[in-house]
N, C-alpha and C positions, 0 to 999 in steps of 0.2 A: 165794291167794298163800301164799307158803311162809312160818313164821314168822322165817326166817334172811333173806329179802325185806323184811319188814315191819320187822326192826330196820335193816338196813343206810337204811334209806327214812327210818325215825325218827332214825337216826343222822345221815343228811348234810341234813334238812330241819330240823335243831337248830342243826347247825352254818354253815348257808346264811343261819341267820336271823340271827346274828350279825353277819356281812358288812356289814349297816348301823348296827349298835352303834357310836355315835361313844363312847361312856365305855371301852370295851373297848379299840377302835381305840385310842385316845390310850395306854393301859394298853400294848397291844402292841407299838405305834410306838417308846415307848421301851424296853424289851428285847427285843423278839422277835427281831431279827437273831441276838441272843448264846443263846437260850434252841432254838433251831432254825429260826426262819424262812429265816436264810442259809443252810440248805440247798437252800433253791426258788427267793430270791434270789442273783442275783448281785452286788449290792451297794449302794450307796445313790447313788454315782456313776456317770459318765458311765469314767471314769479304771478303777475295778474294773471295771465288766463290761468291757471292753474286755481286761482280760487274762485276765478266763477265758475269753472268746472267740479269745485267741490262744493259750492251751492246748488249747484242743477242736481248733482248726485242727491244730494241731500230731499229732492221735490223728485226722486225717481226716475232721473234720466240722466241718460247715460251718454259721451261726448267722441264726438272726435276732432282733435287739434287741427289745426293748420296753419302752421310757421310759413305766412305772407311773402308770396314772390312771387314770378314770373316772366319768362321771355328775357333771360340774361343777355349781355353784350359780349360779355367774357369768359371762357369756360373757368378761368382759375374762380367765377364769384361761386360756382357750383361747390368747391371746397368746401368754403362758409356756410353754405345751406346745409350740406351735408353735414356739419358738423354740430348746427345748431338741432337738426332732425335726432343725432345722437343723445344730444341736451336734454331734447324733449320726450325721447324715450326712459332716459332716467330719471326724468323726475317725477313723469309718470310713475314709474318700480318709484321711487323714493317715497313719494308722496301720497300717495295709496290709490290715487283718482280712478274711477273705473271710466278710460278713456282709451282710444285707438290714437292713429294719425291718418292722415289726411297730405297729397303735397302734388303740386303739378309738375309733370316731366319739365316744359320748358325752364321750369327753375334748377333742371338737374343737368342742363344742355341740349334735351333735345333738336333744338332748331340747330345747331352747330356741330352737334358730334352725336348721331343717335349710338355711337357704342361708347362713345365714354358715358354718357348719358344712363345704359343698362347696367354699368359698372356701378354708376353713382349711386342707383337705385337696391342697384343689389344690395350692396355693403349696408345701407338700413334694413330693408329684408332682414338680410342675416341677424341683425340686431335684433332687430324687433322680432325673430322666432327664436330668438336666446330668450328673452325676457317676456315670453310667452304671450307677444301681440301682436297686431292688425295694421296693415299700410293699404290705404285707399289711392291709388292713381286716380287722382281727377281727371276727367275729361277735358282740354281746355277748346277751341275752336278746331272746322271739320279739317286744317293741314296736318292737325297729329291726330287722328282718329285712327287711321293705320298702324300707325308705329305705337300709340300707347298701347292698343290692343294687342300688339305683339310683342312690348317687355313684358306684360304679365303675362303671354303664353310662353315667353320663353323662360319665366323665372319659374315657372311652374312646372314645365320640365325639367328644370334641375333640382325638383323636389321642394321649390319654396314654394310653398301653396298657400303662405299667411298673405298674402297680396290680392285686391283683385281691381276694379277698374268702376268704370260710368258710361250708361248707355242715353243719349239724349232724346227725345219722343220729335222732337223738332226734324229729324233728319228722315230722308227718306228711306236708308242705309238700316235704320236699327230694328226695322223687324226681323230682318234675317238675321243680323248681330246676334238677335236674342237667341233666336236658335242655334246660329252656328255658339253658342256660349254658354250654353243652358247648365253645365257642370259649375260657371265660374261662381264666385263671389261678385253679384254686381249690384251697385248703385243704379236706380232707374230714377231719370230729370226729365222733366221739360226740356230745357234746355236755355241757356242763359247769353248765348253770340246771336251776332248778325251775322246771316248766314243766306245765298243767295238762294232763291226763288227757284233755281235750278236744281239745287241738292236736300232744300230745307222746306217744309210745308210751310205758307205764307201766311196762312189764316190760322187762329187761336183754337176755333174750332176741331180742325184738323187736326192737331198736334195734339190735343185733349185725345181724341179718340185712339189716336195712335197710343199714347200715354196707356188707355185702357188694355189697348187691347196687349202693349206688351208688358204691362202687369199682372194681367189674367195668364198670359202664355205661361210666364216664370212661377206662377204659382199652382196652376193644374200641377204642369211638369214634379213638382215637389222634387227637385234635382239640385238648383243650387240657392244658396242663399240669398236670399233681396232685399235689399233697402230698397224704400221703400219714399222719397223724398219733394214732397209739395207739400203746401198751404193752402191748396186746394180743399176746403170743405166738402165740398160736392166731391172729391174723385175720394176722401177720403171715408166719407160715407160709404161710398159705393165700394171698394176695399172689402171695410167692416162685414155689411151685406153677404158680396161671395164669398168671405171667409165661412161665414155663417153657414150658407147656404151650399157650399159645396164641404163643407168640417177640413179644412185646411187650417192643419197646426199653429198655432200662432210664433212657433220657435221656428217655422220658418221663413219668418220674414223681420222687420221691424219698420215702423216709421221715420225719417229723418225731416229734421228744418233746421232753419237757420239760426244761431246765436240774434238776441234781439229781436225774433218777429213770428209775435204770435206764441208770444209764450204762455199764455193762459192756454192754448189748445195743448201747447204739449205737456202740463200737468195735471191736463184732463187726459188727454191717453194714457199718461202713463198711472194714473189711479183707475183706469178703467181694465188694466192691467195691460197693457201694449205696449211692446219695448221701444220709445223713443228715442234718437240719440238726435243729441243738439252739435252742429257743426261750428268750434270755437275758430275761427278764428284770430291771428294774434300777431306781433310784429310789426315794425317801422313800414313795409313797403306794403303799407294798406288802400295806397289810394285808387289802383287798379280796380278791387275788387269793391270795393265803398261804392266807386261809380258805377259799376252796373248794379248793386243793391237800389239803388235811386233811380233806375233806368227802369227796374221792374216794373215802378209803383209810381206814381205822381204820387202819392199821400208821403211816401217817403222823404223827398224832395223835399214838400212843404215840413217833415219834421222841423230838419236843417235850417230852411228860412226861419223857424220859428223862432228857434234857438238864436242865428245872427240879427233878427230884431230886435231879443230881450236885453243882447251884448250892445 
């Protein structure tokens, strides 16, 4: 492995390890919005992300929320998320924003109770196919890979099929995924944990390819719908090309990235006519997912510094 591999590896598995620093967390919680994390968040409320989702709309892209959580202690905090996912379904309908949602099972109890957990999930389901939208199950680390892919096989048995999930290119697991899935609505990622060497490709290389190829599978197929979600220039190029090249409809797929990064690419896709959708997240318990935005990228990282220098 190349020694520019071996730092970027020590770099994001230092700052990974972080992620469950509650003394940090607390530390961060209270300045990191001001110091740079509100570059990745959209804001702490229900009320801010909502209008930077009605600024994206406005530049041709289109959103989906995600009310900040993760890996609860207590199944009663699941109440509260659920109730806030309720919130954010209607302000959505109120508001007019053309946005979906977005929410990880461990915020709904997975790790503690996976059936109250499918209850939790239902009950926005059902909401969100009243009010005629979309619930993305994130993908979170490979202990719920299992069981996420089986709430939405089973919600989808009971006829809710406004739900679908995320497939990670990191894992060695997800080319067959793709196939055994190919009906679903799915998110295709890299892949964003530390994940061991035994179940996960180790090299960036690998995971690229893998990326490809279960892009290409989902879209011969023309079966189910694909997001479509990296900042990869190069993979996104290559995308455009096969679409090209093999006449794959452009409605069935879309691009996704992230709130904050690389926003001039996504209002060049979407003037180029390619459905973008920007992932807002939003919410007090940001600091989980801030740290692995900074784990991705050193550039990242140095934002932040830049910021608590000027302060």
């Amino acid at each position: 492995m190349e020694l520019g591999n071996i730092g970027n590896k020590l770099f994001r598995s230092s700052l990974l390890a972080l992620a469950g620093n509650r003394a940090i967390e607390s530390l961060a919680l209270k300045y990191g919005l001001q110091l740079g994390a509100g570059k990745f968040v959209a804001g702490e409320t229900l009320e801010e992300a909502l209008r930077q989702v009605r600024w994206l709309n406005a530049q041709g892209i289109v959103a989906t929320l995600d009310h900040l959580g993760e890996g609860i202690r207590r199944l009663e905090e699941a109440d509260s998320y659920r109730e806030q996912y309720w919130l954010l379904l209607d302000g959505i309908r109120d508001s007019g924003v053309n946005a979906n949602v977005s929410l990880k099972p461990t915020q709904m109890g997975l790790a503690l109770d996976p059936q109250a957990c499918l209850a939790y999930i239902r009950s926005i389901v059902v909401k969100a196919r009243a009010l005629g939208n979309f619930v993305r199950l994130d993908m979170e680390n490979s202990l719920y890979t299992d069981a996420t892919i089986d709430i939405m096989r089973r919600l989808h048995g009971e006829g809710l099929t406004n739900v679908g999930t995320v497939l990670q290119a990191s894992l060695y697991r997800t080319e067959e995924d793709v196939r055994r899935l190919r009906t679903y609505n799915l998110r295709l990622v890299k892949g964003a944990y530390k994940e061991s060497r035994h179940i996960a490709y180790p090299l960036k290389a690998d995971v690229d390819a893998n990326f490809k190829r279960m892009i290409g599978s989902r879209l011969r197929s023309r079966m189910g719908y694909t997001a479509i979600a990296t900042h990869d220039e190069a993979i996104i190029d290559w995308v455009k090309d096969l679409v090209i090249r093999e006449r794959i409809p452009r409605s069935s797929f879309e691009f996704q990235m992230l709130y904050g990064v690389r926003a001039t690419m996504q209002e060049r896709l979407a003037r180029e006519g390619y459905k973008i959708r920007c992932y807002v997240p939003y919410g007090r318990m940001w600091y989980p997912y801030f740290v692995r935005r900074l784990a991705e990228r050193p550039a990242n990282l140095l934002f932040v510094l830049k910021n608590m220098i000027r302060r």
